[in-house]
C-alpha positions as CSV (number, residue, x, y, z in Angstrom):
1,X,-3.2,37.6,-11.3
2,X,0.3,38.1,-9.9
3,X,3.5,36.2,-10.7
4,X,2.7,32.9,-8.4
5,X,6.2,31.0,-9.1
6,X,9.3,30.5,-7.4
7,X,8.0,32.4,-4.4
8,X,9.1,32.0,-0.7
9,X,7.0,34.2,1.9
10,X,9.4,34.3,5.1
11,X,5.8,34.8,6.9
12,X,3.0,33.0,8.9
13,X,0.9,30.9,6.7
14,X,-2.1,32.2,8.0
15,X,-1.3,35.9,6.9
16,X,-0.2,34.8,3.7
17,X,-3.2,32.3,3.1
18,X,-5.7,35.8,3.8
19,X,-4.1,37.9,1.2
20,X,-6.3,37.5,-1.9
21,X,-3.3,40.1,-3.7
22,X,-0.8,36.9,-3.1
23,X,-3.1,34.5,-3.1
24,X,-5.9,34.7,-5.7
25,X,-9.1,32.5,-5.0
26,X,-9.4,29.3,-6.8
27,X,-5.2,29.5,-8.0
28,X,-3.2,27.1,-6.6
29,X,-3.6,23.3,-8.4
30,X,-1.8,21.2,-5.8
31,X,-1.3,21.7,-1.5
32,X,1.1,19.7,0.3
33,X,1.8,20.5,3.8
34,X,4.1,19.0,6.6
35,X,2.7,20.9,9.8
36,X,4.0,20.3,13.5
37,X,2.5,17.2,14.3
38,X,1.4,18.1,18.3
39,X,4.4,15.6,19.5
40,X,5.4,17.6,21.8
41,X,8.5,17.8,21.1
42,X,11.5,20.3,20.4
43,X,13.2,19.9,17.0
44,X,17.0,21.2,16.4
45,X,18.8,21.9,13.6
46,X,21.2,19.3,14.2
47,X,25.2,19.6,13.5
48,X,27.6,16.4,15.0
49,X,30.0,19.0,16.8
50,X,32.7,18.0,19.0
51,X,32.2,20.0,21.7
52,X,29.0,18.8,23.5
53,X,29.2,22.4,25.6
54,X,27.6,23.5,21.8
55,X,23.6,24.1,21.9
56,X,22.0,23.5,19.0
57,X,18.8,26.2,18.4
58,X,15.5,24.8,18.0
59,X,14.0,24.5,14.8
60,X,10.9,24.7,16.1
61,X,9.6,23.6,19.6
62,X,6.0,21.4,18.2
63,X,4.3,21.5,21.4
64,X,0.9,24.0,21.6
65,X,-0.8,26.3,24.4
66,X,-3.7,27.9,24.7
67,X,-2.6,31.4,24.6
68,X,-4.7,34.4,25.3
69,X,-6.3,35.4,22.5
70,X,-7.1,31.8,21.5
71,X,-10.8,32.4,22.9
72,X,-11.6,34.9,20.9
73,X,-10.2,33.7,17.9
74,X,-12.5,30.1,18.9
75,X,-15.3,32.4,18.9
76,X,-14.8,33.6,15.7
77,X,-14.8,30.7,14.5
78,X,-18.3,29.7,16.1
79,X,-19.7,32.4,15.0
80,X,-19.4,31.7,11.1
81,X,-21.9,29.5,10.1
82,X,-19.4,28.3,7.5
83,X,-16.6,27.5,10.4
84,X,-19.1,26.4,13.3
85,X,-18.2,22.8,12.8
86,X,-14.5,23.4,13.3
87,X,-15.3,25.2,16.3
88,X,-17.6,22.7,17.5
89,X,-13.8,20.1,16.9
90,X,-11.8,22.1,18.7
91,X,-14.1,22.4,21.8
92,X,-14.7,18.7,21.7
93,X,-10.8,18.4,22.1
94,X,-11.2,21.2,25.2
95,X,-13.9,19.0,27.0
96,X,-11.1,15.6,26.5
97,X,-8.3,17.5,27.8
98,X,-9.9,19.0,30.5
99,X,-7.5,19.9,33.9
100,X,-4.7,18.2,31.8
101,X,-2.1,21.1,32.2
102,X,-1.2,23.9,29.6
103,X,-0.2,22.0,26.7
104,X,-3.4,21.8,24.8
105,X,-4.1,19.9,21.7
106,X,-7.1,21.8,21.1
107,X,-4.6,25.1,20.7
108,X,-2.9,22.8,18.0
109,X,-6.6,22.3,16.3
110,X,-7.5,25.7,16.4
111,X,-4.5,27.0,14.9
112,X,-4.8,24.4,11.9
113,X,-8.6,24.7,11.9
114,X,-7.6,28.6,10.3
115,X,-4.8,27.7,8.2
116,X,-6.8,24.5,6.2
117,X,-10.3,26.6,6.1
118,X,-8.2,29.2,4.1
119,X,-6.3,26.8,2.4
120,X,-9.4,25.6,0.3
121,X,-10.1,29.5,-0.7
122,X,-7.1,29.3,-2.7
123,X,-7.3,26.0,-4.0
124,X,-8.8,25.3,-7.4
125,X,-12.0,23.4,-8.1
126,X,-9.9,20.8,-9.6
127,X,-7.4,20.8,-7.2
128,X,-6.1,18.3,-4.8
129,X,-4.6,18.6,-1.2
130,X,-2.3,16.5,0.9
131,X,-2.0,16.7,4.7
132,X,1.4,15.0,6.3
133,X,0.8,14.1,9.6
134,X,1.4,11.5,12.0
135,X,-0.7,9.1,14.6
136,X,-0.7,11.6,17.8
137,X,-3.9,13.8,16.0
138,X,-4.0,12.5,12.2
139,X,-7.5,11.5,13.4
140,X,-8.6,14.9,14.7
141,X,-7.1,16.3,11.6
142,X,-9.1,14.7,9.7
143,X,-12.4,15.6,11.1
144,X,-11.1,19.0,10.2
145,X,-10.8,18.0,6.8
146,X,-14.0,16.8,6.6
147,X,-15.6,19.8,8.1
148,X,-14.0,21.6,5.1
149,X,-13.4,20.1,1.9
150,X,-16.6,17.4,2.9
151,X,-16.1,13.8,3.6
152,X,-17.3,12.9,-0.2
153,X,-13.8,14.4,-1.3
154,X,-11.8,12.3,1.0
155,X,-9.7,10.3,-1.4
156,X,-7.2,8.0,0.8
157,X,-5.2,7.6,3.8
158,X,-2.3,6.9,2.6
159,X,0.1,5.3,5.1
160,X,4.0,6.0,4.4
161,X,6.1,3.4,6.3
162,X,9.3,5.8,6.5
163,X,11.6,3.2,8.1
164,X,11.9,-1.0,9.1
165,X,12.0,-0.9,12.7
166,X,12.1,1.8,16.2
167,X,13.3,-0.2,18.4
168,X,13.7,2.3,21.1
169,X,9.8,2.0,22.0
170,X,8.9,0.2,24.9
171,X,5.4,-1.1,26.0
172,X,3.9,-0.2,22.7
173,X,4.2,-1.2,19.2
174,X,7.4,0.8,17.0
175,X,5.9,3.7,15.3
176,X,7.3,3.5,11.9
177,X,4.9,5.0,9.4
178,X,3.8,8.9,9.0
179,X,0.1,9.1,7.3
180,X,-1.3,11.4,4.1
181,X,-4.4,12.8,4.2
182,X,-5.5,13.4,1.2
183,X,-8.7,15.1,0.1
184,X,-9.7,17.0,-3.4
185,X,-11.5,19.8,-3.9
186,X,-14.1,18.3,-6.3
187,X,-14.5,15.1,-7.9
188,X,-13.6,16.9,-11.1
189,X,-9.6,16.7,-9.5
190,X,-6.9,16.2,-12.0
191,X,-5.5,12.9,-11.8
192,X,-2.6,11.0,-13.3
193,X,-2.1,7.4,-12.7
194,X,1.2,6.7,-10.7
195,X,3.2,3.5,-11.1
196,X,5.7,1.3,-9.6
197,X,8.3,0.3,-11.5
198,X,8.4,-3.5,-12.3
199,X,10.8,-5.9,-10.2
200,X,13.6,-7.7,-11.7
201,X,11.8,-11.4,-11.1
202,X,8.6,-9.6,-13.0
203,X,10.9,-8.9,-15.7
204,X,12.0,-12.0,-16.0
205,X,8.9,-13.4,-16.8
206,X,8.7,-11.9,-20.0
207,X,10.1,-13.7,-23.4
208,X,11.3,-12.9,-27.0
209,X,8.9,-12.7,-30.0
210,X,10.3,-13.1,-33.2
211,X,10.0,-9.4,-34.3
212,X,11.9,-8.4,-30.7
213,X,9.6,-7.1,-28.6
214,X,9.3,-9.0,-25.2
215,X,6.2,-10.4,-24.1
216,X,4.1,-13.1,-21.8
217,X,0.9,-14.7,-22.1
218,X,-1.7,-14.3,-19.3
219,X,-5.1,-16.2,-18.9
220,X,-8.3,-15.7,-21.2
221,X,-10.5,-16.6,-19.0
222,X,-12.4,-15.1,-16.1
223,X,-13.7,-16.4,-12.4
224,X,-17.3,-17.5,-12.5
225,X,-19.7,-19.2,-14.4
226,X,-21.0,-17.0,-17.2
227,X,-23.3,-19.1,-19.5
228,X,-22.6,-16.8,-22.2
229,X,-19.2,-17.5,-22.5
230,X,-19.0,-21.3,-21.6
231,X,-18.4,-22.6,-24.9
232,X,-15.6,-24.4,-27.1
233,X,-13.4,-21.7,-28.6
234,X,-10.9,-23.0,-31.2
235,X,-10.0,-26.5,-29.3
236,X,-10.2,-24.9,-25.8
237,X,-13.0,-25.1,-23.2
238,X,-12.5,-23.1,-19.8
239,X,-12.7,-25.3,-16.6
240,X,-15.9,-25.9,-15.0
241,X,-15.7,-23.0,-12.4
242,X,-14.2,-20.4,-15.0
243,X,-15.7,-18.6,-18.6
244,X,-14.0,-17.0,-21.3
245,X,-13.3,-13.2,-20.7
246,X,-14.4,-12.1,-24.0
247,X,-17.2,-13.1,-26.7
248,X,-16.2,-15.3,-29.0
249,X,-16.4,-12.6,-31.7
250,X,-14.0,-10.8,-30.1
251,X,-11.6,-13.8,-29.3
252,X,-11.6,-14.3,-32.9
253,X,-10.7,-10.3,-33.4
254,X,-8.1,-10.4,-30.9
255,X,-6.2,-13.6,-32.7
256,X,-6.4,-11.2,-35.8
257,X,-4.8,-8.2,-34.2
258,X,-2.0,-10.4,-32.5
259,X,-3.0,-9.9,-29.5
260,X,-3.8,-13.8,-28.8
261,X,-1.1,-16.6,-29.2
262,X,-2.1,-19.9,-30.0
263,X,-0.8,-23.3,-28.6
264,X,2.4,-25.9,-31.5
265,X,-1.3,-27.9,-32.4
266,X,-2.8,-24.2,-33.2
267,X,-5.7,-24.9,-30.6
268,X,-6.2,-21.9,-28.5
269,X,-4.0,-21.9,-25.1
270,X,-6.2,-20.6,-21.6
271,X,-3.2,-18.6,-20.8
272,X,-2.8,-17.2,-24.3
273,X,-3.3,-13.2,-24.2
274,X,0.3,-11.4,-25.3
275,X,1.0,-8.9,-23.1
276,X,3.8,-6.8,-24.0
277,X,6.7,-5.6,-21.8
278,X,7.0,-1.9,-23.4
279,X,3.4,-1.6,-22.4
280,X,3.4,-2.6,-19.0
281,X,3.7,0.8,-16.9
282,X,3.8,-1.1,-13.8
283,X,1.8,-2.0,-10.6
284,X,-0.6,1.1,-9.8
285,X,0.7,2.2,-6.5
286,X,-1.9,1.6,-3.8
287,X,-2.4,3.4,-0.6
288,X,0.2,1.6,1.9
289,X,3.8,2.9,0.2
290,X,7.0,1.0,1.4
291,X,9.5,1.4,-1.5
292,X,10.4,5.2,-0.6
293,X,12.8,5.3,2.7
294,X,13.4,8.2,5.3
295,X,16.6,10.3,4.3
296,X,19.5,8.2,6.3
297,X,22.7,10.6,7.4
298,X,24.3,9.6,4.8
299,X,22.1,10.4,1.9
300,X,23.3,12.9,-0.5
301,X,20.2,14.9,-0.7
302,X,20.4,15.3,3.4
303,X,20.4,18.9,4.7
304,X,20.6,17.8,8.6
305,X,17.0,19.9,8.9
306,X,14.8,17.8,11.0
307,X,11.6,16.4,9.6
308,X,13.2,16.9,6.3
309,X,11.4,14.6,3.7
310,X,12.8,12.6,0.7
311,X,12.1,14.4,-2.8
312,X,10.9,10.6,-4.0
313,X,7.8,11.2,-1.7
314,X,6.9,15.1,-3.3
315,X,8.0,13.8,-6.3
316,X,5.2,11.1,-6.8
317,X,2.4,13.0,-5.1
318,X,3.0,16.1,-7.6
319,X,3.6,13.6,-10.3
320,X,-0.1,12.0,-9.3
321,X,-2.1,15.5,-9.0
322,X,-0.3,17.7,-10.8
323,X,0.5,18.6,-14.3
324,X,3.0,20.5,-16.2
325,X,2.8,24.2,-15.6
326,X,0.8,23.7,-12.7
327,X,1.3,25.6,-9.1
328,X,2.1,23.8,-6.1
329,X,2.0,25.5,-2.6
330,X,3.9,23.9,0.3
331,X,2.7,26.7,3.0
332,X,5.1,24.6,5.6
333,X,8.0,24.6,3.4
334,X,11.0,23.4,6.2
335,X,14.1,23.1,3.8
336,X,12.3,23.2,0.4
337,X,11.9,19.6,-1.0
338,X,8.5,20.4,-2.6
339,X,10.0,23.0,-3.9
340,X,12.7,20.9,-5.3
341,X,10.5,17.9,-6.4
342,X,8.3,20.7,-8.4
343,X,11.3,22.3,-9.8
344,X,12.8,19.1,-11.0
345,X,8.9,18.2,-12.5
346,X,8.7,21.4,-14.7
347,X,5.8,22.7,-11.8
348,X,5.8,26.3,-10.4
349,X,6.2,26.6,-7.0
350,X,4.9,28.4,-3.7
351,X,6.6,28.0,-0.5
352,X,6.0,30.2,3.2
353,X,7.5,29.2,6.4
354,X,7.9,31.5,9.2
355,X,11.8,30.8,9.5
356,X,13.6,33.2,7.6
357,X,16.3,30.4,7.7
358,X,14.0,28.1,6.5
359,X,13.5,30.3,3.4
360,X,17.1,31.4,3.7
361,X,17.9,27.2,3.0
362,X,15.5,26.6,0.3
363,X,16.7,29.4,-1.6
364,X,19.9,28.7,-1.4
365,X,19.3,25.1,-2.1
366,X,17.3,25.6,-5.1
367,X,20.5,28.3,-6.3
368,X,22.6,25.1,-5.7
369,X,20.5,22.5,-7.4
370,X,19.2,24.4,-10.8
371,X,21.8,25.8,-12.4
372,X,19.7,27.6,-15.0
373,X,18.7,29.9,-11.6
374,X,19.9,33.4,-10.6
375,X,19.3,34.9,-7.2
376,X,16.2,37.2,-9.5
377,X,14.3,33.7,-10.2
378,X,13.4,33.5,-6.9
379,X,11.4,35.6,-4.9
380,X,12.2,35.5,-0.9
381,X,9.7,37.6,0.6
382,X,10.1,38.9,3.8
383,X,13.5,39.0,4.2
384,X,16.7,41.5,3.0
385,X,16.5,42.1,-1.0
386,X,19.0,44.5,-0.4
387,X,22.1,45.8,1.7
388,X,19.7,48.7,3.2
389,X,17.0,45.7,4.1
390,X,20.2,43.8,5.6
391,X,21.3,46.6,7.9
392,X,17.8,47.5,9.0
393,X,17.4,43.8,10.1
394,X,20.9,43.4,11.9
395,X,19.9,46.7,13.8
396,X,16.2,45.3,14.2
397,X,16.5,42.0,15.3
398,X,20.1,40.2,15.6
399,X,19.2,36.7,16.2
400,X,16.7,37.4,13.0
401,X,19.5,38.4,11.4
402,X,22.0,35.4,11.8
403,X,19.0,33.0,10.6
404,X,18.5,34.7,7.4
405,X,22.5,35.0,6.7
406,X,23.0,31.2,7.9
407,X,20.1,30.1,5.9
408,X,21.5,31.9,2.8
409,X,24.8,30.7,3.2
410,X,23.5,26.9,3.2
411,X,24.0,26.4,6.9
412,X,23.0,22.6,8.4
413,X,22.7,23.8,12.1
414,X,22.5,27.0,14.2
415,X,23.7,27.7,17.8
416,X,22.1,30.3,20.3
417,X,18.2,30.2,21.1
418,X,16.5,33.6,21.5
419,X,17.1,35.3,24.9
420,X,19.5,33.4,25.6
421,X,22.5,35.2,27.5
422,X,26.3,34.5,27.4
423,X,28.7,33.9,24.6
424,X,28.0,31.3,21.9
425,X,31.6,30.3,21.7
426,X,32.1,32.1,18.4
427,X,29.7,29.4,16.1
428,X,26.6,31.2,14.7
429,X,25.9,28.3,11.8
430,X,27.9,25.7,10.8
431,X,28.2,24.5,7.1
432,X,28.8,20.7,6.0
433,X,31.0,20.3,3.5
434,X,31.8,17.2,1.1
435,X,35.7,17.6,0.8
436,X,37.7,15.6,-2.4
437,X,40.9,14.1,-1.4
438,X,43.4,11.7,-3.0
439,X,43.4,8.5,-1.0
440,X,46.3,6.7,-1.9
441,X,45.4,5.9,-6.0
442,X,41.8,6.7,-5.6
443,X,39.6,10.2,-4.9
444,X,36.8,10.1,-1.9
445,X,34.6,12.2,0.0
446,X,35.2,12.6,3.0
447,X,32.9,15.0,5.6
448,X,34.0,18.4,7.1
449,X,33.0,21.3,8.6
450,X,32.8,24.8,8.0
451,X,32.0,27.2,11.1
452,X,30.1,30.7,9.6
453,X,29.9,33.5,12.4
454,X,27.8,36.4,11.5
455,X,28.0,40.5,12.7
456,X,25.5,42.8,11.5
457,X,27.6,45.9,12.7
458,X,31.4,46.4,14.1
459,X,33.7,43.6,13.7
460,X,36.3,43.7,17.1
461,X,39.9,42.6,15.8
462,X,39.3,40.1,18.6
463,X,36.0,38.6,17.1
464,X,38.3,37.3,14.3
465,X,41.3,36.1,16.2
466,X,38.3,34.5,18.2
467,X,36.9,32.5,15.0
468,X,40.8,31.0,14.4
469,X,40.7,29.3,17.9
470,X,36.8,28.4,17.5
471,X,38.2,26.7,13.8
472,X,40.9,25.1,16.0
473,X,38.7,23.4,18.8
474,X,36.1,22.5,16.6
475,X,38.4,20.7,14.2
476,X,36.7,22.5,11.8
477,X,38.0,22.9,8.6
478,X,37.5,26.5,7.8
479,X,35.7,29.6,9.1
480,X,34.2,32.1,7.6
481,X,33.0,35.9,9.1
482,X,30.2,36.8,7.1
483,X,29.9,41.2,7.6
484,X,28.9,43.6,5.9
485,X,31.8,45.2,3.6
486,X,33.1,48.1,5.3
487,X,34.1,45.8,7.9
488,X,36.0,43.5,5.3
489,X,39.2,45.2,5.9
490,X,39.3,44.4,9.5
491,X,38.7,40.7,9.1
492,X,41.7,40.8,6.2
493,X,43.9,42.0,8.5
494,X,43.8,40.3,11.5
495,X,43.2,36.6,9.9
496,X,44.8,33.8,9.8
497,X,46.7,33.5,7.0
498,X,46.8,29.6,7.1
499,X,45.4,27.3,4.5
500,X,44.1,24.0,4.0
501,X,43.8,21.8,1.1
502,X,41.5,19.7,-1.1
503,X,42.7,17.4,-3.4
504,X,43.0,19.9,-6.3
505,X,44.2,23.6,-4.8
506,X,44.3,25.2,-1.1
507,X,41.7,27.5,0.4
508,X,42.3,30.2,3.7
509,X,41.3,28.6,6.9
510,X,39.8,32.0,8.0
511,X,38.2,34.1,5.3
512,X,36.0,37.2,5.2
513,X,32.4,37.0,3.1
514,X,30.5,40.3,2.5
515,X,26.7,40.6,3.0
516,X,26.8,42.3,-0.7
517,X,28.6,39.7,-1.7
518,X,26.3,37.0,-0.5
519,X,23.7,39.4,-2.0
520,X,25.1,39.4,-5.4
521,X,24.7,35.3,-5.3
522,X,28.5,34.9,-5.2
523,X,30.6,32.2,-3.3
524,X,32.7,31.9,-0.5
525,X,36.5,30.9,-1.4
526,X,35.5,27.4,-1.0
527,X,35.4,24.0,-2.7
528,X,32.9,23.5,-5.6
529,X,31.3,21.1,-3.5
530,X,30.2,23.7,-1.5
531,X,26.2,24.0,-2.0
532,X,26.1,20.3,-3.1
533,X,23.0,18.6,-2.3
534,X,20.7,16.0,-4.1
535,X,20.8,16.1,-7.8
536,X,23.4,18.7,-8.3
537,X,23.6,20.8,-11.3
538,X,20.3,20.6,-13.0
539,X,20.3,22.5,-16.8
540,X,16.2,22.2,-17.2
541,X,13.1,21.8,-15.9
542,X,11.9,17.8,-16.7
543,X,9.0,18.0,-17.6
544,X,7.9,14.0,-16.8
């Protein structure tokens, strides 16, 4: 079996999914997934600029049609006995949306149809999946899931309510929860028990024994009549409508073992079973989970990338069907947090997104977060391992390009959509960063910009004079022309030699970065809090 850990595929899903060399039968332990929902909508990588004439790129456009090799690729499907039900799905969804236009949810069926079916190849017997999706086709999903991993293995919906209120919606109730499908391979699933933590007025309910440990007294009885256990135990008799929960054998073994605290007249008390505070885990979490919020703007582990989901949520689903050691694919990987989450739990790891600055972005945030990782820890797959890869992809494909280099240097936001003509006013990627300054006797964080504009081949004397007015307009606070190193010179000479300042030293408004450079996993003359996100340096793996 290969390597399978720390693993990006810049690649389809699909592709990846098929390669039994990648993906061995029966290897991964845990799937969690975050698909386009079919909202029909058009997702940006977002960046608050000043100059509204700016276009963000699209992240992704989630809005499917039936293309023209979707019928044959249907009929595949219905011709596999094995598949024939997902087929069968799919057309119901055809016969619904019938004359309806070009948008076609039952393109958005047929592509994930594929991608789960070979999803449950690669999962293992005791493995467990989880399918993110929202209310506009979580119930056709899950007929899909049905169809493959069988209704009996249907676990829970779990329904996350992401934020309080939308107050935006009109004629309709707010949507303000996304749902989790989540299905196992076998009832033979690992499992651990997940927990929430107990509140401060649960807390408070507990008392001091005598030998220090904390504790409260529940009730020893049970509902119901139970003629067995209607009797006189030690001066106590349960109500008419209630029995004792235990024997009187072992009543009388549970007094012995301190586990039973009698009443000042030593009678028994109904409420007399010591529970113990260090031995409370918690309330089992249950399938409706309100006490993990959507990432605000402000939150420290926010990356700007849309849909991006809070690591609390990965962390307690890999917690729950995961152990130690165990792989975890994310085959939707966006910016990386079940990568991060697994990370952080001691889990290996298996991301794919067909974004090389998706994977461009979790790599670097993984580089930024864990600083027992080098650039060699983690493969990126299908994207430049080398200057030679670099310059074959600049001359290839130049918008490709400027994603992977944006991704890599840890950009929040993009400008430029593919085939799109005329300039884009010198801003390829744009970089948030969290600047120190001295504010009056105190040190805060304050938010700025860094504007990155890439070339993959001659770099025009102009191009950087150009980047000093873009820094300018933009009230950026730096810019940085990321090329590859014979054209460092030219950027040298013809920058700005101006500099800005942090509360501790100054740094060049205008600098040059080499594609070797960024290669060689090396930083940009910038701040330290350049790269910081979420849970900063890391030194090991927890292995909780």
């Amino acid at each position: 079996m290969p390597q399978m850990n720390r693993q990006l595929y810049a690649a389809d899903c699909l592709d990846i999914l098929n390669d039994a060399e990648k993906l061995p039968d029966e290897s991964i332990d845990l799937i969690y997934l975050d698909p386009p929902f079919n909202s029909n909508s058009t997702y940006n990588l977002p960046f608050k600029s000043r100059d509204r004439s700016l276009k963000p790129v699209e992240a992704f456009e989630d809005t499917w049609r039936w293309q023209a090799d979707d019928d044959k690729r249907l009929s595949a499907l219905e011709k596999n006995p094995k598949t024939r039900s997902l087929a069968t799905i799919v057309q119901f969804a055809q016969g619904l949306e019938s004359g309806r236009g070009k948008i076609s949810l039952a393109a958005y069926l047929l592509n994930m149809a594929q991608r789960l079916y070979a999803m449950k190849r690669v999962l293992k017997n005791t493995g467990s999946i989880y399918l993110h999706c929202d209310p506009t086709a979580s119930h056709y999903l899950k007929l899909l899931m049905d169809a493959i991993f069988g209704p009996k293995n249907f676990r829970n919906e779990i329904v996350w309510k992401r934020t309080s209120s939308n107050n935006a919606v009109k004629k309709r109730y707010g949507k303000i929860a996304d749902y989790l499908l989540f299905y196992t391979k076998s009832a033979n699933a690992n499992w651990n028990q997940v927990y929430h933590k107990l509140s401060g007025a649960e807390i408070r309910e507990y008392r001091l024994k005598a030998d220090g440990r904390w504790y409260k007294t529940e009730n020893l009885t049970a509902p119901g009549i139970n003629p067995n256990r209607q009797f006189t135990w030690r001066g106590a008799t349960p109500s008419p409508s209630r029995s004792w929960a235990f024997d009187e054998a072992t009543l009388e073994k549970m007094l012995q073992e301190g586990e039973i605290e009698l009443g000042k007249n030593g009678n028994a008390k109904l409420r007399g079973r010591i529970r113990f505070l260090d031995e409370n885990p918690g309330q089992k979490v249950q399938s409706i989970w309100t006490d993990i919020w959507r990432i605000g703007n402000t939150a420290k582990e926010r990356l700007g990338y849309p849909t991006q989901k809070p690591l609390a949520l990965l962390e307690r689903i890999i917690k729950a069907s995961s152990n130690p050691g165990d792989i975890v694919l994310d085959p939707f990987c966006g910016c990386g947090t079940t990568a991060h989450a697994a990370e952080t739990l001691g889990r290996k790891w298996i991301g794919i997104d067909i974004s090389r600055f998706s994977t461009g972005l979790v790599s670097r945030r993984l580089l930024d977060n864990f600083a027992y990782l080098n650039r060699d820890d983690i493969a990126v797959l299908g994207t430049p391992q080398s200057v030679a890869d670099a310059r074959s992809l600049a001359q290839r494909d130049k918008f490709e390009f400027e994603k992977w280099v944006c991704g890599a240097m840890g950009a929040n936001g993009m400008y430029k959509n593919p085939g799109e003509k005329g300039a884009d006013g010198g801003v390829d990627g744009v970089v948030e960063l969290p600047v120190i300054r001295q504010v009056g006797s105190k040190y805060e964080s304050q938010a700025e910009y860094v504007i990155i504009q890439v070339k993959g081949g001659h770099v025009a004397p102009d191009a950087v004079k150009a980047l000093s007015e873009t820094v300018r307009r933009l009230e950026a606070i730096a810019g940085i022309m990321v090329c590859f190193a014979d054209q460092m010179r030219t950027v040298e000479n013809q920058r700005s030699k101006e500099l800005w300042a942090d509360a501790y030293q100054q740094y060049p408004v205008i600098q040059g970065f080499s594609i070797e450079a960024m290669l060689d996993d090396q930083r940009p003359n910038l701040p330290p809090t350049w790269g910081y996100k979420h849970g900063g340096k890391t030194s090991a793996p927890s292995l909780l």
